[in-house]
N, C-alpha and C positions, 0 to 999 in steps of 0.2 A: 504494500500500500504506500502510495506516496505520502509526501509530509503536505501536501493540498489536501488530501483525502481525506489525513488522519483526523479521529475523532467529529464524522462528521453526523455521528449520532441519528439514525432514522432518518436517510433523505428520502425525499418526497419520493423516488421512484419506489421505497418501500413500503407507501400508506395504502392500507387499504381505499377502497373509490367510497366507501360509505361514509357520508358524515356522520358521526357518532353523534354531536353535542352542538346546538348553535344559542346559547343561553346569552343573548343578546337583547335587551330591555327596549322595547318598542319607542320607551320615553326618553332612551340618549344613556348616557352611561351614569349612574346611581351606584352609590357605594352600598353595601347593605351586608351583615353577614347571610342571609338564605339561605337558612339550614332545611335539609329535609331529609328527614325518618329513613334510614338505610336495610336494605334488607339486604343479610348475610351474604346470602346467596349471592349477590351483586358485589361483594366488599374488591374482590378483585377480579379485574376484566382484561380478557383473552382474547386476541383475535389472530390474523392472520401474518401480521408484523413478529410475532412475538420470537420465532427462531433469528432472526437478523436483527433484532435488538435485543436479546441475551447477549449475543456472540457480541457486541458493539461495547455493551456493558464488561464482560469480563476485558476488554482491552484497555477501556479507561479504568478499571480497577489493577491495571500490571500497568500502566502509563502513566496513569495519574491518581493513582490511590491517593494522595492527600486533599485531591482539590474534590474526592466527591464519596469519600469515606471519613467519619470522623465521629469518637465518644470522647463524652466524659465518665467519670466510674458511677455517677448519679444513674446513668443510662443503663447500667449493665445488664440489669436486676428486670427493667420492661422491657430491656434484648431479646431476654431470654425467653422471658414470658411471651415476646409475641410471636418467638418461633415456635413455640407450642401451640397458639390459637392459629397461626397462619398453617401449620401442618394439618389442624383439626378440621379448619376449611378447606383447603386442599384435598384431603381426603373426603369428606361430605360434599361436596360441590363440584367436583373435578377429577373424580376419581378413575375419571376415562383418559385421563393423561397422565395421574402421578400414581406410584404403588407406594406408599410409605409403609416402610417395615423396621422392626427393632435391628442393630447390627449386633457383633458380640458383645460390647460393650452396655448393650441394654439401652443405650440410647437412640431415636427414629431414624432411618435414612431414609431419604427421597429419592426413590425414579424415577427418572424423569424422562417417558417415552421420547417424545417428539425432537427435543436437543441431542438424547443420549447421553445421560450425567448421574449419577448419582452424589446427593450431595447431602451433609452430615455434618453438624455442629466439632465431630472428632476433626474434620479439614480446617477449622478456622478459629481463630481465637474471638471473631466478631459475629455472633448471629444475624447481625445486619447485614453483612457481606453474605453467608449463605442464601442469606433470602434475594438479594440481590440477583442469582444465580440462577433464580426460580419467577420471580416475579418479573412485570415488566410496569410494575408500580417502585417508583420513589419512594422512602419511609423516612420520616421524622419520629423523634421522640420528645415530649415535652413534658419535662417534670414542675414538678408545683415546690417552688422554693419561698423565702421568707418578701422577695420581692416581685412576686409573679409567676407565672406560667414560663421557665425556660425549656433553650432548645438542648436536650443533653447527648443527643445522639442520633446520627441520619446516614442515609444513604444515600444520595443525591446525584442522578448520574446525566439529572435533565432539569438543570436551574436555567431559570431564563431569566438570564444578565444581571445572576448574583452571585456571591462566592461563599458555600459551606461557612469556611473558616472567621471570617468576617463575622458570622451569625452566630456561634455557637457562643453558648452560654447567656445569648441575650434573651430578653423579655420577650411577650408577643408584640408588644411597645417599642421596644430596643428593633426588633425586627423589621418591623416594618416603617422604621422610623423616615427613612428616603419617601415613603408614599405619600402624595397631599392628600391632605384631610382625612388620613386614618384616627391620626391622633382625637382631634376634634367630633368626626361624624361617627365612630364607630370602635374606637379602642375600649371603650368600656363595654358596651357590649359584648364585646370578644372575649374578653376577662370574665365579665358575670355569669358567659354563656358556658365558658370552660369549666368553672368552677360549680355549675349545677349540671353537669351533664351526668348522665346514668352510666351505668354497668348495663343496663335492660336498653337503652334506647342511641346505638350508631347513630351517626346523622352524616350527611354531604353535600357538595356546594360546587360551584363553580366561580372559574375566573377567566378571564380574556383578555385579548390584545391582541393587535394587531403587530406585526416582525417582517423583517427585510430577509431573514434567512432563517433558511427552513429546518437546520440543524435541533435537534432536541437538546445538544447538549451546549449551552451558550452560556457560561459563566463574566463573559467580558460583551459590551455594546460595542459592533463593528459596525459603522454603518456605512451602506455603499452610496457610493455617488453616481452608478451606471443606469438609476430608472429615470422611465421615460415616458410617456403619452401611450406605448407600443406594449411596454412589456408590465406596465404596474400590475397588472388585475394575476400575473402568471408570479410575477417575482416579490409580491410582496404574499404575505401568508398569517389567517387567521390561527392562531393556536391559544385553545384550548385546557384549561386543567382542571379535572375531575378530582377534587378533594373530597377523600372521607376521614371521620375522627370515631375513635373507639375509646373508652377508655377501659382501664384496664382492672380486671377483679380483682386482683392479687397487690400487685404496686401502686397503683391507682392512679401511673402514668396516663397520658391521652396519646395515641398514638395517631400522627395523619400519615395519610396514605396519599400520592400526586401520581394522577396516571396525568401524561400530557397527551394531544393527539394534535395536528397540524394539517393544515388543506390551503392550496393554493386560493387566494380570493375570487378567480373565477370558477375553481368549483364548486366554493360554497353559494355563490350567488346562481352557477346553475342548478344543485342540487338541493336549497330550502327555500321555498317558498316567501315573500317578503325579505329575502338577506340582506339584498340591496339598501332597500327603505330603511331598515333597520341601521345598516352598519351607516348607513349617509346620515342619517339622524347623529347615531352617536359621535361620528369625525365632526358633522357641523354644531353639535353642543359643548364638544369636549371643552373644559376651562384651559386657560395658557400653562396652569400647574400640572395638568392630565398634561397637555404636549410634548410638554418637556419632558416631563418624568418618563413618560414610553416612547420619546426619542418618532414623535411624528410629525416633524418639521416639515422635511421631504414627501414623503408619504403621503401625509394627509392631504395637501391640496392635489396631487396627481391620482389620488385615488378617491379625491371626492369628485373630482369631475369624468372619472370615468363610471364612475355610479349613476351619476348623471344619464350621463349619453345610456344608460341602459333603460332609462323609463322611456 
């Protein structure tokens, strides 16, 4: 693979054609937590990407294991535990892909048909990194310390234009502190809603934006200078993240979960109905603090007027 190629995380020639998710607000872009009631059975999603982003993942975990692997020893303890409840789902839910069985040791191994792996807590010293190995879900861990809700531990192999290391150990406040009007419209919220959430009741959410490059794994903002009138709707790309939070019986961590998914903007505008409308609304309300913040200087006016010409 060249050093162009490398790490170039789930290129679009590998997405499936169906759009998954287009949770785009009729009334322009509104900050809100919207939470909604998870069922197990959904906590992690499988499709036809999921062989060529493993094999993508294990390369950034041997290249760049620091930039998208990382605990603190607060974390250990809902490492472990979530590699328990993710093998328990796995097996009820998916059990036509994986055979989880004890090895000598008495502890589960995973087989993993479709890749060809089996993979076991005995290979790693991070339970995060196995799961890594299996999923094609992201995982955070976020413990409840004396000043909030931190990050103590994740696996992060698809940040969009942030960096693990930078994050850890912050708040959900500290976190998201670059974002306009988190603090103000919705930090508490976030907080309160963390802090009552159930053992009995998952919940999940979505988030958006619009991106110049179609890469999943974008820890840095590179933005191009080469769109144009010809190529916006092809080369610029809605992406997607499907968050869920569980929290945890035993340690009483909260654990989220980040599947991302990405589609160039003309197929999402040929394949959902109202896309267009929608997404023009939001680029024409967005405030100058939304702009900046997701870098739609460029973008946005070449791809509001190609919204345009589509009515």
């Amino acid at each position: 693979m060249s050093p162009l190629t490398l790490f170039s995380y789930r290129t679009v020639s590998n997405y499936s054609h169906r759009v998954t998710y287009f949770p785009v607000d009729a009334r322009g872009i509104k900050m809100n937590v919207g939470l909604r009631t998870l069922d197990l059975a959904q906590w992690f999603e499988i499709d036809d990407a999921r062989h060529d982003e493993l094999l993508d993942k294990l390369e950034l975990l041997a290249q760049r294991r620091r930039d998208v692997l990382a605990m603190h020893s607060i974390g250990i303890a809902p490492a472990l535990e979530m590699w328990e409840l993710a093998l328990d789902n796995l097996t009820e839910f998916h059990g036509e892909r994986f055979h989880v069985a004890p090895n000598h040791l008495g502890q589960r191994t995973v087989f993993d048909h479709e890749v060809g792996q089996s993979v076991s807590l005995v290979d790693f010293v991070n339970p995060l990194e196995a799961l890594a190995r299996l999923l094609q879900e992201d995982i955070c861990i976020m413990v409840r310390a004396d000043e909030g809700w931190v990050l103590a531990g994740a696996v992060l192999c698809a940040p969009s234009r942030w960096r693990l290391m930078e994050k850890m150990g912050k708040t959900m406040l500290g976190i998201h502190e670059p974002v306009p009007g988190y603090a103000r419209e919705i930090g508490e919220a976030v907080d309160f809603t963390m802090d009552r959430m159930t053992v009995e009741r998952p919940v999940y959410r979505f988030n958006w934006t619009l991106v110049d490059d179609s890469a999943l794994f974008q820890p840095d903002v590179k933005l191009r200078d080469d769109l144009n009138d010809d190529n916006i709707a092809d080369e610029v790309y809605f992406r997607v993240e499907r968050q869920t939070l569980r929290r945890l019986p035993s340690t009483d961590a909260i654990i989220f979960t980040i599947r991302s998914y990405v589609h160039p903007v003309r197929h999402i505008v040929d394949s959902v109905p109202e896309a267009a409308e929608k997404l023009l609304i939001a680029l024409e309300s967005a405030h100058p603090e939304d702009i900046a913040y997701k870098n739609w200087h460029r973008i946005g006016p070449l791809l509001t007027q190609w919204l345009k010409n589509q009515g």
